[in-house]
Structures are given as C-alpha cells and as structure tokens.
C-alpha positions as CSV (number, residue, x, y, z in Angstrom):
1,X,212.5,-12.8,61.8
2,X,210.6,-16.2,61.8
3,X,209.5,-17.6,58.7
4,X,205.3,-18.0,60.2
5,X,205.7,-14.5,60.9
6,X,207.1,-13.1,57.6
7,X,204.4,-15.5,55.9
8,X,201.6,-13.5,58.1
9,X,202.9,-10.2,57.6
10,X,202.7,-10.7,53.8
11,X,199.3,-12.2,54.0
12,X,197.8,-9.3,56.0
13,X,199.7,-7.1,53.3
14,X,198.3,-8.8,50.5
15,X,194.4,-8.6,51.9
16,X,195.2,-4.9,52.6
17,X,195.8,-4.2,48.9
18,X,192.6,-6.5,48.1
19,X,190.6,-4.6,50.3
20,X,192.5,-1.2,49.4
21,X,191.2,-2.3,45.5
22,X,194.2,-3.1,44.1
23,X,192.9,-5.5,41.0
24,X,196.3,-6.1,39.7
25,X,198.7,-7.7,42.2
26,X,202.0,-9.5,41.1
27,X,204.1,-11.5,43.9
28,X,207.6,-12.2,44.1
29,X,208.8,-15.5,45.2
30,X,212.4,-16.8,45.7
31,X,213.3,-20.7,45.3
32,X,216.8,-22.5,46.1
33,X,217.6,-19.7,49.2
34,X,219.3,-21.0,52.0
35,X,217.8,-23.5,54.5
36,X,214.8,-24.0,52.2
37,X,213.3,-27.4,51.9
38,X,211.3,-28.4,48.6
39,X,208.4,-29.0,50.6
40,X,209.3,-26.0,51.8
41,X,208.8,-24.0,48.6
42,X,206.0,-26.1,47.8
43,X,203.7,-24.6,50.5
44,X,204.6,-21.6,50.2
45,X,204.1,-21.4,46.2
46,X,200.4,-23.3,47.1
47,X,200.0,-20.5,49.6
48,X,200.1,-17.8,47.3
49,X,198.8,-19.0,44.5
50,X,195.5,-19.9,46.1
51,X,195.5,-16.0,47.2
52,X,194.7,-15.7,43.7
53,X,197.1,-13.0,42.5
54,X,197.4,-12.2,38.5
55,X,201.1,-12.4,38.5
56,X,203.5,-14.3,40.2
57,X,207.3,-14.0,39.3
58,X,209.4,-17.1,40.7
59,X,213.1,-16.6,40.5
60,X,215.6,-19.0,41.9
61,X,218.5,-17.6,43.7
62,X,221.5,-17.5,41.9
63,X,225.0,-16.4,43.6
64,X,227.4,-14.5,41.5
65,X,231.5,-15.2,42.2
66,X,233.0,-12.0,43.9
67,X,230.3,-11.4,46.1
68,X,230.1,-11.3,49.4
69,X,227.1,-13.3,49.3
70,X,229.2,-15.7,47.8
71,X,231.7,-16.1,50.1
72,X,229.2,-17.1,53.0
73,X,228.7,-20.6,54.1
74,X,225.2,-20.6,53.4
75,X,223.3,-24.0,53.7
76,X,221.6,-24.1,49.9
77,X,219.3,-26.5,48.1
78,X,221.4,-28.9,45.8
79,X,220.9,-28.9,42.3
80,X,218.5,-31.7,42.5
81,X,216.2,-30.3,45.0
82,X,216.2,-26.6,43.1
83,X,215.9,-28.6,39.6
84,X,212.4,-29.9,41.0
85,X,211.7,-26.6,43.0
86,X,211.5,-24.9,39.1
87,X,209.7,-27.9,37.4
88,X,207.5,-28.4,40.2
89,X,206.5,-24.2,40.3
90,X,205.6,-24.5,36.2
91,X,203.1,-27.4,37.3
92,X,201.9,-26.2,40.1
93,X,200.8,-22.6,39.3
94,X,199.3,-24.2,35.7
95,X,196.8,-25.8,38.4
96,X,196.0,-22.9,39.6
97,X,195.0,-21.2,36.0
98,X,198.9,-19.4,35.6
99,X,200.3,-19.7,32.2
100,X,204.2,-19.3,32.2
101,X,205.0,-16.8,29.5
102,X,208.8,-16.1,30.5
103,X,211.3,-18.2,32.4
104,X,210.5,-17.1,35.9
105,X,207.0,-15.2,35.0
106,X,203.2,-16.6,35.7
107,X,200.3,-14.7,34.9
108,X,196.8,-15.2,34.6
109,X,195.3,-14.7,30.8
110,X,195.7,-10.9,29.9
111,X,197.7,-10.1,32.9
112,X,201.2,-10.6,31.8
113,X,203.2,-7.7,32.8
114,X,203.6,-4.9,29.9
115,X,207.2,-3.9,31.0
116,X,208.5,-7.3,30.9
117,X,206.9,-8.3,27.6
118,X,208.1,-5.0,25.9
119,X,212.0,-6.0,26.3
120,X,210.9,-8.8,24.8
121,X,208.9,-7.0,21.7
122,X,212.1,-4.2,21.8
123,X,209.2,-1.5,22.4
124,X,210.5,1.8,23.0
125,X,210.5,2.9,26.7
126,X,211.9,5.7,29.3
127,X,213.6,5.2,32.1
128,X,213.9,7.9,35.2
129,X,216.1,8.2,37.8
130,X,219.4,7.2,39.1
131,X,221.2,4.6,36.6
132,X,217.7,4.4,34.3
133,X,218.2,3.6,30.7
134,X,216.1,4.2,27.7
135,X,215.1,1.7,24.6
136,X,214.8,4.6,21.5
137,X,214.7,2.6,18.0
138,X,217.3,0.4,18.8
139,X,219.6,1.5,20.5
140,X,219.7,1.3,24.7
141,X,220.4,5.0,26.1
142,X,221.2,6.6,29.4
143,X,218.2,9.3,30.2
144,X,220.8,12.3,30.0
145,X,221.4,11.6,26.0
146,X,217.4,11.2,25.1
C-alpha cells in the first residue's frame, strides 16, 4: 500500500474517533523502519502531532537476531540518521505541548497512560487472556495461579 494512502486512511480514522467522541486518543508511531528518510519521519511526526492527540508513543524499530525479520535485506536508517530521528522526536513533540515521561512515551499534562506508569510504580494489576500475566505484591503471575 502507498505511503499517501496509509497516511489518509489514518487521518480519516483519527477524525472518526474525534467525531465518534473519543477524548483520549494515543498514536503509535515507528522511527528507523526500512526506506524511511529523516525528513521522512519528521513530517510524519509534525503530522500527527498537530492532530493534537494526548498520547503519542514513538518506538524505533529494533530487529532481534534469529528472526526472520532479521535475515531480510531490508534498506534501514543508519545509526546516525535514527540517532537524530529519536533526538529530533523529544524536541519536536515538546513544541507541540508533549512532555516525554518514558523513553518512547509523549503525553500531554495528566494524560500519561495509567498502564504504562503502573509497571513503573509496581501497582498491582490483572491480566486476561491468552499468555496474560498478573503483578500481585511482588511477584509477576500467570492468570491460572491468581
């Protein structure tokens, strides 16, 4: 699928769930993929933060040894141009009112995501579903022990 029409799809998505009411959108982005430019990434990061979102999460592809992803050919960003993709995305987003409260996570004042913050604080969750885990005290636990 073409890049311009990935980009529309997601912004006729994105107004949906405005206009559906949706007052609490995150997006996903993915830096350092293959065939991506920095200016590349820079639009697109522009893009969506002037659609105003509360959350953003900005991850930069990382291949793991012993994938098959990893033994592609794949045309990737050098470490340069994905060094200044993640500096560049801390910057950017801060312009647009975004305050970078984990490594790959933006959010807008108040709006940082409960889940992710809760690893962080060890709060006790349940998980459901296939291969879900549980935090109980301290100790992680598969749902069929809890």
């Amino acid at each position: 699928m073409e890049e311009s029409t990935i980009m529309s799809s997601f912004l006729e998505t994105y107004r949906s769930a405005r206009e559906a009411g949706f007052d609490n959108i995150n997006i996903d982005l993915m830096s350092a993929i293959p065939d991506q430019t920095y200016e590349g990434w820079i639009h697109n990061l522009r893009t969506v933060a002037g659609l105003d979102p509360e959350h953003i999460s900005a991850y930069s592809l990382i291949i793991e040894e012993g994938t098959p992803f990893a033994s592609r050919t794949l045309n990737l960003p050098d470490e340069d141009a994905e060094y200044n993709m993640y500096e560049a995305t801390a910057q950017i987003l801060r312009e647009y009112g975004f305050e970078q409260y984990e490594i790959s996570n933006y959010a807008k004042k108040g709006r940082e995501c409960r889940h992710n913050v809760g690893y962080w604080i060890r709060q006790d969750y349940l998980g459901f579903g296939l291969g879900a885990s549980s935090l109980y005290g301290k100790e992680r636990l598969p749902i069929h022990r809890i």
